[in-house]
N, C-alpha and C positions, 0 to 999 in steps of 0.2 A: 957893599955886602952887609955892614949893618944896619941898612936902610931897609935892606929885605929883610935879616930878621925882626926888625922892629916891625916890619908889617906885619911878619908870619905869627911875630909873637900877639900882636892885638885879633888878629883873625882867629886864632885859634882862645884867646879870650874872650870874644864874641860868641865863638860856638860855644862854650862851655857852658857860657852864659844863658843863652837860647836852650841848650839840655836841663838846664837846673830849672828854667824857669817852664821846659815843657814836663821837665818830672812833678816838680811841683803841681803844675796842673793835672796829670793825672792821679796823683797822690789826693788831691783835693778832691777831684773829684766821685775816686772811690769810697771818700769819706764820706763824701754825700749822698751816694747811692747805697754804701753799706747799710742795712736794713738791723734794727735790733730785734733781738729774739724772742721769743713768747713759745715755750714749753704749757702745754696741757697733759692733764694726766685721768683718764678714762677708764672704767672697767669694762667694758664694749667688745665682747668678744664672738658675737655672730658676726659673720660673715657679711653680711649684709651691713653690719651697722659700724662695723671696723672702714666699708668700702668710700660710708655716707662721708663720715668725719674727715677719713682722704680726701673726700670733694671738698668738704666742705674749709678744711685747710687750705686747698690750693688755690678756691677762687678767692678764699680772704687775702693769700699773698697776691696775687695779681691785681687786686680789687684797688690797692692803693703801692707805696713804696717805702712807708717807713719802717714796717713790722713786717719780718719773716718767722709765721706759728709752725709748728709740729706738736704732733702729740705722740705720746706714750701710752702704749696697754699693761696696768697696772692689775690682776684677778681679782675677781670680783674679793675672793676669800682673803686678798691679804691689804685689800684697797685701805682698811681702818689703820691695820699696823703701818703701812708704808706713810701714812700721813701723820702717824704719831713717831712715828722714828725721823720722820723729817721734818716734823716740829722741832724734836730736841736735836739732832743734828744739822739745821739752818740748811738741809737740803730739799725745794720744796720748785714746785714749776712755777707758774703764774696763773693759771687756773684751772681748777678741776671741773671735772663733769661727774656731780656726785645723787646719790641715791638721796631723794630730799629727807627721807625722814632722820639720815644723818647731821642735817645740817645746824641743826638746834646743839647737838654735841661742839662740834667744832666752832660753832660762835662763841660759845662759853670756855673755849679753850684760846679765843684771842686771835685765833688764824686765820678768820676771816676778814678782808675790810668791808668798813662801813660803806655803803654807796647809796646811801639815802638821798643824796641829793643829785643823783644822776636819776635814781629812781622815779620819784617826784615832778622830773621835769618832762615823764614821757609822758606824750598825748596819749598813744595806747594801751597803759597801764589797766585801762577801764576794761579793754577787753581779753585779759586772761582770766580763766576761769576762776573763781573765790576761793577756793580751798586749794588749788595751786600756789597760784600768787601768794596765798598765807606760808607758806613752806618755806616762804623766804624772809619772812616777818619774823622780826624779835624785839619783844619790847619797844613795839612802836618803829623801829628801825631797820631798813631792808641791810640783806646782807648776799643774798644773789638777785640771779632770772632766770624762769622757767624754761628749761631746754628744750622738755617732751615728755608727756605723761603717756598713760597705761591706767590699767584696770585688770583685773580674771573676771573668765569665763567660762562656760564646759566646752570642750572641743568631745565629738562624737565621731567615731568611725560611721558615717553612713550605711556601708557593705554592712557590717556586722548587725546593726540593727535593723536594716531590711531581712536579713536572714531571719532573726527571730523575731521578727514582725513586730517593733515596738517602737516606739515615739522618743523624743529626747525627755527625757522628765522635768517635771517641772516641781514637783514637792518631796520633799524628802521621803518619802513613804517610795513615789516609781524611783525614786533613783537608787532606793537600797534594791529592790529588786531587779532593775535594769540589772545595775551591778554584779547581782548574783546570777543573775541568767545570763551573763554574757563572759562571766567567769569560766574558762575549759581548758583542757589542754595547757598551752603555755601563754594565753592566754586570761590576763586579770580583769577582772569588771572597770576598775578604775585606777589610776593613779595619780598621785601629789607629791612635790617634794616636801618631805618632813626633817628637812638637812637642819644641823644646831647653828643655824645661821639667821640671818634676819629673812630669806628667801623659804625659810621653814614657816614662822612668827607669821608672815604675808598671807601665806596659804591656809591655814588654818584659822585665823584672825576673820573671815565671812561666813565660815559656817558657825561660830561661836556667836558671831553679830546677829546671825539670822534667825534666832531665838531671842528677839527682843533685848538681851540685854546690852550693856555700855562698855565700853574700850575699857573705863575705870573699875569693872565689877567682872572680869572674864572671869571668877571663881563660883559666882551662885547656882543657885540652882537651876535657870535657863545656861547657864553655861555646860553646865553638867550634860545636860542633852547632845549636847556637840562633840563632847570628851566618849559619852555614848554609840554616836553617829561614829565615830571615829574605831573605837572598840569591835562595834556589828561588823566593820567592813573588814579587819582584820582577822578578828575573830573566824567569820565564816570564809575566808579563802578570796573575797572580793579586790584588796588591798594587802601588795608585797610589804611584809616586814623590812624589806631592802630600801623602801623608800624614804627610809632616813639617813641614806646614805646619799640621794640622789638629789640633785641641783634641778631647777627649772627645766634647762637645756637635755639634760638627761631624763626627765621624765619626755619631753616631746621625742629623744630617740626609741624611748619605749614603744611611743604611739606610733611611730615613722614604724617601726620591727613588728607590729603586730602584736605584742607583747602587753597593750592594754586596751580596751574600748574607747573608756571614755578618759580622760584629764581635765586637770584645773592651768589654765596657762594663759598667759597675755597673750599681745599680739605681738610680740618681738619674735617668736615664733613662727610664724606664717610662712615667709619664704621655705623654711625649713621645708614644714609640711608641702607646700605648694609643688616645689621643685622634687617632694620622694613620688610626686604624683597617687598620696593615699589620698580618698576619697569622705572628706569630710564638713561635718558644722558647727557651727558654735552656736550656744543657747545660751543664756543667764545661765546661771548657777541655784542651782533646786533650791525653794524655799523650806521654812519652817515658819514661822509667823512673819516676816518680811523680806521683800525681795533686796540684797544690799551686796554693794563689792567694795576694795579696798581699791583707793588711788594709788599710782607709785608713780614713780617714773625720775626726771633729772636735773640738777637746777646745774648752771654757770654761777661756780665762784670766784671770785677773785680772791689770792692772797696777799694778805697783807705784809707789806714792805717789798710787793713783787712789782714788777713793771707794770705800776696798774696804768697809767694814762695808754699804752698798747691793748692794757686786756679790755682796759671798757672802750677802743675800738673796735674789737672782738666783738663786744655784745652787742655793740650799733650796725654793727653788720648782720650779725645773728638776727636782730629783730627785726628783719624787714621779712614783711610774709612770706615774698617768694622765695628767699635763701631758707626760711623757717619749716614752710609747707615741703618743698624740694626735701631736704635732709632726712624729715618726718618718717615722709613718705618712703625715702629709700629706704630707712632703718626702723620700718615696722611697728613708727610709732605716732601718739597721736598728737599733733599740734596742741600746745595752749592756751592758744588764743581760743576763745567757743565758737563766734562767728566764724572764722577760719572752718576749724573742724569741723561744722554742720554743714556747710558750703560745700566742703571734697571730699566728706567719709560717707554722711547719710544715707547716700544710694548705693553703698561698697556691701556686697553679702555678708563680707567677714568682718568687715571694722564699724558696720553701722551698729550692732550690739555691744562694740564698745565704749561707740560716742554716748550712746542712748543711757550708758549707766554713768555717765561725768559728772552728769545734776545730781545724783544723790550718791555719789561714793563719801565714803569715808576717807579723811585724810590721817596719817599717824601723825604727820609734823604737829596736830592740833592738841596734840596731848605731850605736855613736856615729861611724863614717867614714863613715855613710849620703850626706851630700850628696857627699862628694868621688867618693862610687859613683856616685852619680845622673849628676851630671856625665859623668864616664868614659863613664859605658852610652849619655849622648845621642849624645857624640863617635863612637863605637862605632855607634851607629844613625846618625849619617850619613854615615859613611865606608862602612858597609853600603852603604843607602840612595841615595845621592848620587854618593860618591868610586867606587863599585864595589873599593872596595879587597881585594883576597885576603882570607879570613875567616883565614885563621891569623896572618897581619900582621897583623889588627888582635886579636889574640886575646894574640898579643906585645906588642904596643902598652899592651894594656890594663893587662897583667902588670907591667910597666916604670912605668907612671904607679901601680899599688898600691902597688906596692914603694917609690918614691919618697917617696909619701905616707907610709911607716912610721915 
């Protein structure tokens, strides 16, 4: 009898032993497949471009197994405060997808890391666009990579202007009368958003340019012509007073409702319009002495003391053409690689007028006073807009707050 338990007792010490050692095994091996996390944080709020970053999340977790990303939709309007509130409360993801002309802020504030030396080692570097890729440059040292750019351009109701039998304008002279001739009903000639945002500063920043003068002098007297231009369209019933109320997004539902002819708007827009099935084109944007647009668009940051060896997996993935050109293209925007983008927009109706304007846009990351400009230019768009103020008082105005700034 105790011969049995002696046996029963070592048998049932072998299983145990065989359990512990198949727990362990699977305990190991969940350790090895458990993935670490990588949070992003976007302001991406079309439809389209919320769908891309989905994708483009889910082929990066399948792509390899040691990092599982998600991101987060941050609004555009609170994307600075959430990033300064999570600077000082150590609450921050692992990379953002931020508006570049932001990014000169935030490197001076520490929250970025350095990735100059991952930067440096890419063969492709050569071919992002120059005034892109500068977006990311500070003092010699990279601090992101180029997501996807953009530009403005005029979007025109076709229908409407076949009615009154007129052309998309090209100089500032047809496009104040377009404007006013296509003004009726409920019905405005044109619309822009002139919101107290940097999406206000955007908008208004080309036609200010396109009287010759420089990002650093938006006060003189070629500026003043702009501050003008902006006045006549108000003034005479062409341009809603409301439009300082209204985001990018809100002026294309204008366009979508009938409620305006022409707009100022990227191509982030397009599905919008594609999918209300209104009938329209885009042109440059009407001269005054030079034809010019504003670059924008979104770099990849990494923060600092975040899971960066994940996140610059992230960008090694991002930067292969086809994951880069794919994303692009779903969410409305344009690659920044150049070669890339000449290769798959050129022949596109809608996006070949914005690749065409990439060689000579303007970049704001190029100017380190950029936001105390933005700022100025809203004040200045609502003292237009709102105050009715004299456009040379505010043209003075404006000169007196640069200079101050110096």
């Amino acid at each position: 009898m105790k011969k049995i338990a002696f046996v029963m007792l070592g048998l049932t010490a072998i299983l145990l032993m065989g359990c512990s050692s198949q727990s362990e095994k699977v305990a190991t091996e969940a350790q090895e497949t458990e993935k670490e996390k990588l949070v992003i944080w976007s302001y991406y709020e079309v439809d389209e471009q919320q769908k891309s970053l989905d994708k483009l999340v889910h082929d990066f977790n399948i792509s390899q197994k040691h990092y599982e990303a998600s991101w987060e939709y941050i609004p555009m309007t609170d994307f600075t405060k959430r990033l300064s509130m999570g600077f000082t409360e150590k609450e921050l993801p692992d990379i953002v997808i931020i508006d570049n002309p932001d990014m000169r802020t935030y490197i001076n504030f520490g929250l970025f890391e350095d990735i100059t030396d991952y930067m440096v080692k890419k063969e492709d570097i050569v071919d992002y666009y120059p005034e892109v890729i500068s977006s990311c440059i500070y003092n010699g040292r990279y601090y992101g990579l180029p997501f996807c750019c953009n530009n403005l351009a005029l979007y025109y109701n076709k229908d409407l202007f076949e009615e009154a039998e007129l052309k998309p304008p090209k100089t500032w002279e047809e496009f104040v009368a377009a404007a006013k001739e296509l003004t009726r009903d409920k019905t405005f000639g044109f619309a822009m958003s002139a919101i107290d945002s940097e999406e206000g500063a955007y908008q208004f920043l080309p036609w200010i340019l396109s009287t010759g003068t420089a990002v650093t002098e938006v006060g003189d007297q070629d500026a003043v012509r702009a501050y003008s231009l902006i006045d006549n369209l108000v003034n005479d019933g062409s341009l809603s007073t409301e439009c300082i109320n209204w985001t990018q997004i809100d002026v294309a539902r204008k366009f979508i409702s009938g409620e305006a002819a022409m707009i100022e708007n990227g191509p982030w827009v397009l599905s919008m319009l594609k999918d209300s099935g209104i009938n329209f084109g885009i042109v440059e944007l009407p001269s005054d002495k030079r034809s010019i647009t504003i670059l924008g668009g979104e770099n990849l940051a990494v923060i600092k003391g975040s899971n960066v060896k994940g996140a610059m997996a992230f960008l090694d993935y991002y930067s292969q053409e086809k994951e880069m050109l794919e994303i692009c293209q779903a969410s409305n925007a344009i690659v920044p690689k150049r070669n890339l983008a000449i290769e798959n927009y050129s022949q596109d109706p809608y996006y070949s007028v914005f690749v065409g304007q990439m060689d000579y846009g303007i970049s704001r990351s190029s100017y380190p006073s950029w936001k105390m400009i933005s700022g100025v230019l809203n004040e200045a768009l609502y003292d237009i807009i709102i105050k009715n103020t004299p456009v040379q008082d505010i043209g003075d105005q404006v000169i007196e707050k640069l200079n101050k700034a110096k």
